[in-house]
N, C-alpha and C positions, 0 to 999 in steps of 0.2 A: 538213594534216588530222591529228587526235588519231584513233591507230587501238589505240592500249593507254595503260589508265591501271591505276594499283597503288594500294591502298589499306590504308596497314599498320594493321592493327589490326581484331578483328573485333567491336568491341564494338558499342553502338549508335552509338556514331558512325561509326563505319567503316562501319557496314552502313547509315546512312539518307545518307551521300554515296555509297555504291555503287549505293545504286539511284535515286538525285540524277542520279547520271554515267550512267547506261545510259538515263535519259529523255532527258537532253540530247545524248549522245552516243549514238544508238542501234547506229550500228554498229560501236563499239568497243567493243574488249574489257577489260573489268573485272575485275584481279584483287587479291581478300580476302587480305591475309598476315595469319596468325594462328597468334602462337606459342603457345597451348594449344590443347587436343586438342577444344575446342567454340568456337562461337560465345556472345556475348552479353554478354563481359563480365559487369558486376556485375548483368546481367540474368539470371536464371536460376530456373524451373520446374521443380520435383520434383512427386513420386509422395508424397503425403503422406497415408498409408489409402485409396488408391485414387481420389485427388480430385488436381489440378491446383492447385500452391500456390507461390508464390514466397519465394524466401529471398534473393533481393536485395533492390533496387531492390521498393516492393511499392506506390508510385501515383503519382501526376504532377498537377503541378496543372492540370485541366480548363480554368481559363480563361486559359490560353496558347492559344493556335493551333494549334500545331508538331504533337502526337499526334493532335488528331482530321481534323486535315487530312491528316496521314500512314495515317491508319485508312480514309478516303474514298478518298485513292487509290489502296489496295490491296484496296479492298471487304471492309472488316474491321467497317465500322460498328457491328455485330449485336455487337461482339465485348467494347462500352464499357459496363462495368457505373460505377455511383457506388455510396459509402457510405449507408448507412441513418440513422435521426436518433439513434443512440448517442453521446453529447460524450464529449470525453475528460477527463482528469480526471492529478492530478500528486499526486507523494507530497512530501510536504512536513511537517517537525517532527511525523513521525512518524504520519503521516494523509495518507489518499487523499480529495484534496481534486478540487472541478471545478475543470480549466482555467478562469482566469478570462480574460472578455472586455475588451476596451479596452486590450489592450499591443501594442506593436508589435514580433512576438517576443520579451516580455519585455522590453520596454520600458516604462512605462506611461507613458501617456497621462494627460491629465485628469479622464478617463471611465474610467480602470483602480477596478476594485472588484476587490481585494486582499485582502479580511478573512480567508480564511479560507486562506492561503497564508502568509502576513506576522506579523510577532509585533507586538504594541501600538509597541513601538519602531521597528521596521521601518515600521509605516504614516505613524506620527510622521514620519520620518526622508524618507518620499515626500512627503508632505504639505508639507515646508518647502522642499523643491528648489525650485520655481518662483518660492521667494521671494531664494534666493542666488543674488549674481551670477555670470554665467557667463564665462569668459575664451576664447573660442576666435579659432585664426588661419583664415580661410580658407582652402580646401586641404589644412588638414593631414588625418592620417590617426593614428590612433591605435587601439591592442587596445580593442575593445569593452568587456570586461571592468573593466581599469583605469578606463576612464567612466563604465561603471555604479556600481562602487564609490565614485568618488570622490563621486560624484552623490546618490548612495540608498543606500550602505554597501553589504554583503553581500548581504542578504538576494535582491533581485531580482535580483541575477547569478547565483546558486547557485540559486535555485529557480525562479525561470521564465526567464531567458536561458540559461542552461547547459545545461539540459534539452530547449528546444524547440532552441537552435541548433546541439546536440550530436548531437540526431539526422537533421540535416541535415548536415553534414561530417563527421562522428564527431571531432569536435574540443573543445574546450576554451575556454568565452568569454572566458577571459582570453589568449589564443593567435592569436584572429580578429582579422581589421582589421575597421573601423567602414566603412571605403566599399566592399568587394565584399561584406560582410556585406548592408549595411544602409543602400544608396545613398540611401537619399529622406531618412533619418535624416540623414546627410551634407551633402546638398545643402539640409535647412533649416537647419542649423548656418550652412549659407555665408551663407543668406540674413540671419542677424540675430535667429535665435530667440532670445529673452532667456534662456532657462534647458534644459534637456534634455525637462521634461514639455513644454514648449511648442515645440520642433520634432518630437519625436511626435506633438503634437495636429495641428501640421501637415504632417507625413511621410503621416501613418493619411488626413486629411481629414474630414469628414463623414459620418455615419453609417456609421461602418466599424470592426470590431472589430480589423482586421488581425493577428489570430495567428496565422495559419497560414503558412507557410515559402514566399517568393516571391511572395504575392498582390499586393505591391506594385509588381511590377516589370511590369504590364499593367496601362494605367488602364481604367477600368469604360469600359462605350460607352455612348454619350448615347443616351438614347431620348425618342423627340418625346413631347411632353406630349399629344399624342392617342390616345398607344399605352397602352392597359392596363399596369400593372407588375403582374407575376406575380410567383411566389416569387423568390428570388437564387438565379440559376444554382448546379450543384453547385460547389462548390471542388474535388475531387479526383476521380480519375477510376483504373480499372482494367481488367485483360481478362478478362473471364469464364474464359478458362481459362489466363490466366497471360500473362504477356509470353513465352513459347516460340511461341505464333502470332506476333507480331511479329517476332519473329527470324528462323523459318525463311521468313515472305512476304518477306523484304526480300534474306533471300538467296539466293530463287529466283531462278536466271537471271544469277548471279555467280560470274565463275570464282574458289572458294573452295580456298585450299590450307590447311591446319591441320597446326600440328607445324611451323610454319616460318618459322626467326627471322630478321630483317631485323639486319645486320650491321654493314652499313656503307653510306652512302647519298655518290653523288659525282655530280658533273654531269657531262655531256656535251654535244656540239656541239650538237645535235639532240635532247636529253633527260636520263632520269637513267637511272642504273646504280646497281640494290639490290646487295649482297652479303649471299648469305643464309649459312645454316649451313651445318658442313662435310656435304660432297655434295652441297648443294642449288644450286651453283653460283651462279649470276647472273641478273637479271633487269632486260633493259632494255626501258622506256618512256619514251614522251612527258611524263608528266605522275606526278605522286607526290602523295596526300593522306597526311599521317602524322596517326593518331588514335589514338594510346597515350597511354599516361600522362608527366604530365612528365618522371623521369628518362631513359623512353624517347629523348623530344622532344629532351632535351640529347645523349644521344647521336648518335642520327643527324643533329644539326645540326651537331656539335664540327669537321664538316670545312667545310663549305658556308657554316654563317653561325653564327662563333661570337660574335660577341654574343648572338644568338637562345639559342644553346645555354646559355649563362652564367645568361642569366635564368630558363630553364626550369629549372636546375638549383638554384635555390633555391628552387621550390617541392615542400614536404616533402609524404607522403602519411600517411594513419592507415590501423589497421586494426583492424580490428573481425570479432566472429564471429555468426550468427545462429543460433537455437535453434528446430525449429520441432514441438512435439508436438500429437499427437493426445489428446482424451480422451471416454472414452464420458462420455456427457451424465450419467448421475446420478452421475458421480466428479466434474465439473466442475460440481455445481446451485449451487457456493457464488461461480460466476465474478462477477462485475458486470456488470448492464447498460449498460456504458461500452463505449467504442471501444477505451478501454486506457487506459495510465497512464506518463504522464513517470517519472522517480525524477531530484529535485534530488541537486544537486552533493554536497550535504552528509549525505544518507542512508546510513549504514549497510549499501548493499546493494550486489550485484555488476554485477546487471543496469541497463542505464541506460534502459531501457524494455522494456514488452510491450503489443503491439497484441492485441486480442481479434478473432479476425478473424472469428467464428464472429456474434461482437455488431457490428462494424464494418461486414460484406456483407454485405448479404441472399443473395446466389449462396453465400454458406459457410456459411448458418446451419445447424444441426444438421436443421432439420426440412426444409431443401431439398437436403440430401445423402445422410447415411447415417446418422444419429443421432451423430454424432461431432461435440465440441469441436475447431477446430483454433485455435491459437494460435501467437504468435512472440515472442520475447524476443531482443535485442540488448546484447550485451556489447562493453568496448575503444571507447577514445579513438585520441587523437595522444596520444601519449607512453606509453601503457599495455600496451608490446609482450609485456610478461611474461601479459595474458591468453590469446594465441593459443597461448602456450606451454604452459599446461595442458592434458593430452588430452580426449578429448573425453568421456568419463562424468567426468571432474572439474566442466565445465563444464556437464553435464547437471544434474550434482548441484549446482553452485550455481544455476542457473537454477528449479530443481525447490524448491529452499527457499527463493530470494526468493516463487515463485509463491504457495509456504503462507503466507509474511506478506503479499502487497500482495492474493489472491485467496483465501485458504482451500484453493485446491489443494495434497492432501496425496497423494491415488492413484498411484500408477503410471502414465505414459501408454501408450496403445497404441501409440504410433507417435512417433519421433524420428528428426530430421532436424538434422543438424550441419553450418554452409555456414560455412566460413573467408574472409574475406576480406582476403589482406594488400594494404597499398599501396591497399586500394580505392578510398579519398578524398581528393584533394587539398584542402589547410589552403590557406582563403585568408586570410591572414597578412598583417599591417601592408604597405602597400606592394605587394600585391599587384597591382594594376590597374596598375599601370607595370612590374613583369615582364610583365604580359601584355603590353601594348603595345610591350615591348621583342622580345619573341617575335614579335611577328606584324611589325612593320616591320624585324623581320630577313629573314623569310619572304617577305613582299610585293617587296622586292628580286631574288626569284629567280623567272623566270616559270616557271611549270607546276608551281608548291611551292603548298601550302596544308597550315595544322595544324587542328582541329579537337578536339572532348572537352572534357572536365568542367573541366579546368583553366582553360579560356579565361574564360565569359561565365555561369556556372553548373551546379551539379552535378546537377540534376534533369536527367529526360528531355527536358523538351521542350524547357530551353539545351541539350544536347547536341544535338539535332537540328536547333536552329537553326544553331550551328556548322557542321556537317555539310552544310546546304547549303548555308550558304555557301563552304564550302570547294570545294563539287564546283563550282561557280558560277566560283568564280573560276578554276583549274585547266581548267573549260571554255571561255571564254573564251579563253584565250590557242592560238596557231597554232605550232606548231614551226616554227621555219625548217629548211628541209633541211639536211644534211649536208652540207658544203663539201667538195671534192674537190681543191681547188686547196688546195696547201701555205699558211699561215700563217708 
């Protein structure tokens, strides 16, 4: 019988297999190692003018499962706001242009209308792909980046793949692989697509814009042809007063230690033995879910399964910082009523986006709060360590001067918020999907082990919490055998 399981790491994955393992396991005991001094990981809620504002992680895509099934069974329901009908919109050759529809992330499609993103050349240049031929081997894998360019030159990798997929890993489109990118992309290439616009037109499908980050990785549900079709489901989804209510339901009722590093991880007859930090002694259990980050992962595997460890440890992380100010509404009347705005690769500017979050929710708009703008800007790639290293009025001050070109914001804000995130994202990098695979069938080898987090299956919330049960899933499952008392 499992009467303790340990769960290193208190981000959201660590916290939705904690409370995974205490349904399944109810009368064991579950403990959160978590070496900083909070919960939540790259989830995290501030005090922004007196409002409830996130400077992580700030939405999920809605039609996964994983969040609102996790929101029902901790009676959070009340708690799921959606975006309003603000579009967003990308800076591009020197103009804040609408996101255009019909790309798949920056892909286009055959149905991509580009005009006002693209230079005469540039459309030229889209327009004749589908008539060159195309060479691909089944299976391979190659940087996104390099295929776009070689495909449609520049322009669509720098101005709409860079931007959208940049603000999904904070990485680099020439840096990412094409199949944990951009599976469906991938798998028409396998199938025989003549050219690149032609396996986006059949990655996308029918009637589908597919821009937004992940929608393709849940296919729509069939509805009978006697059922009314209403509007399309929201895309994206939030908590009315931040993911800090998620965090602290899921770690009611988990015995949580914070401040406390996991060391070294070894088996035993009947279980695992943590080593934590100096004085924090030892910690033995039945069962271990580790949900840190890859370097993490490599280390605490380099004893137990270093193949596992090997693989995790080539995958790299980015980091990036978030900027999140307040402004009284008549310093901010020159905002856009946009959701916000990309900034392509090739821009002139520091910031690599800013969401309007005041024009994005209706729960933040100025006339449902306190008359205040609130807004967020996001700085830092993979590769661009030298931004975290400016302090933080350096980077108010570049944040503060992109805002006066891409928004007219010149005022002072009332209120600023500076949230560093290093290491926050793992780059899924050429050859990625066989690290993972190499990671977890080292893992699966050792009963009562499970990994889980961003690295595996996706960096949004709701892959992280699929993970997450699967991992308590698995680790619950298995029975310790007793402790042999008879010599060996």
């Amino acid at each position: 019988m499992i009467s303790r399981v340990a769960v290193v790491g208190g981000g959201i994955s660590g916290l939705a297999a904690a409370h995974r393992l205490r349904t399944l396991l109810p009368a064991a005991t579950v403990t959160v190692l978590e070496q900083r001094d909070r919960l939540g990981g790259v989830l995290r809620t501030v005090d922004l003018a007196g409002v409830p504002y996130d400077v992580g992680a700030e939405a999920f895509l809605a039609r996964r499962p994983e969040v609102p099934a996790l929101l029902d069974e901790l009676g959070l329901c009340d708690e799921l706001v959606h975006p309003g009908r603000a579009a967003a919109t990308v800076r591009a050759a020197g103009a804040n242009v609408p996101l255009p529809a019909g790309t798949l992330l920056g892909v286009p499609t055959g149905a991509a209308r580009l005009d006002g993103v693209l230079s005469p050349a540039g459309l030229a240049r889209v327009a004749a792909e589908r008539d060159r031929p195309l060479e691909w081997a089944a299976g391979a894998d190659v940087a996104l980046g390099a295929l776009l360019r070689e495909r449609f030159g520049d322009e669509p990798a720098d101005r709409l793949a860079d931007p959208l997929l940049g603000g999904v890993y904070a990485g680099r489109v020439d840096a990412l692989g094409l199949r944990a990118t951009l599976p469906a992309l991938a798998a028409a290439l396998d199938a025989g697509a003549p050219s690149l616009t032609a396996a986006a037109d059949r990655a996308v499908g029918p009637a589908s814009s597919a821009s937004h980050p992940g929608e393709l990785r849940v296919p729509p549900r069939r509805v009978p042809q006697s059922t009314p079709v209403g509007p399309p489901a929201p895309v994206f989804g939030a908590l009315r007063r931040g993911y800090a209510t998620l965090v602290d339901a899921l770690a009611a009722g988990a015995d949580v230690r914070l401040s406390t590093t996991v060391r070294a991880l070894h088996r035993r007859a009947d279980g695992w033995r943590l080593v934590l930090g100096p004085e924090q002694g030892v910690l033995d259990v039945d069962a271990v879910v580790l949900a840190v980050p890859a370097p993490a992962v490599a280390r605490l595997l380099a004893d137990v399964a270093p193949s596992g460890a090997r693989a995790a440890g080539k995958i790299e992380l980015a980091s990036s910082v978030v900027v999140a100010l307040a402004y009284r509404e008549a310093d901010a009347a020159a905002l856009p009523a946009t959701s916000g705005v990309l900034v392509a690769a090739d821009e002139p500017l520091s910031i690599k986006a800013a969401t309007h979050s005041a024009r994005k929710w209706p729960h933040l708009a100025a006339s449902a709060t306190d008359g205040l703008v609130r807004l967020r800007a996001s700085l830092g790639r993979f590769g661009e360590a030298a931004t975290l290293q400016a302090d933080d009025a350096e980077l108010v001050a570049r944040v503060r001067a992109d805002l006066g070109v891409l928004a007219g914001i010149t005022a002072p804000p009332v209120e600023v918020r500076v949230q560093r995130w290093g290491g926050g994202l793992p780059q899924y990098a050429v050859g990625h999907l066989d690290r993972v695979r190499a990671v977890e069938d080292a893992v699966a080898a050792l009963p009562g082990l499970a990994v889980a987090g961003a690295a595996l299956h996706g960096v949004g919330v709701p892959a992280c919490i699929g993970t997450a049960r699967a991992a308590a899933e698995r680790v619950a499952g298995w029975e310790p055998r007793p402790a042999s008392t008879t010599p060996r």
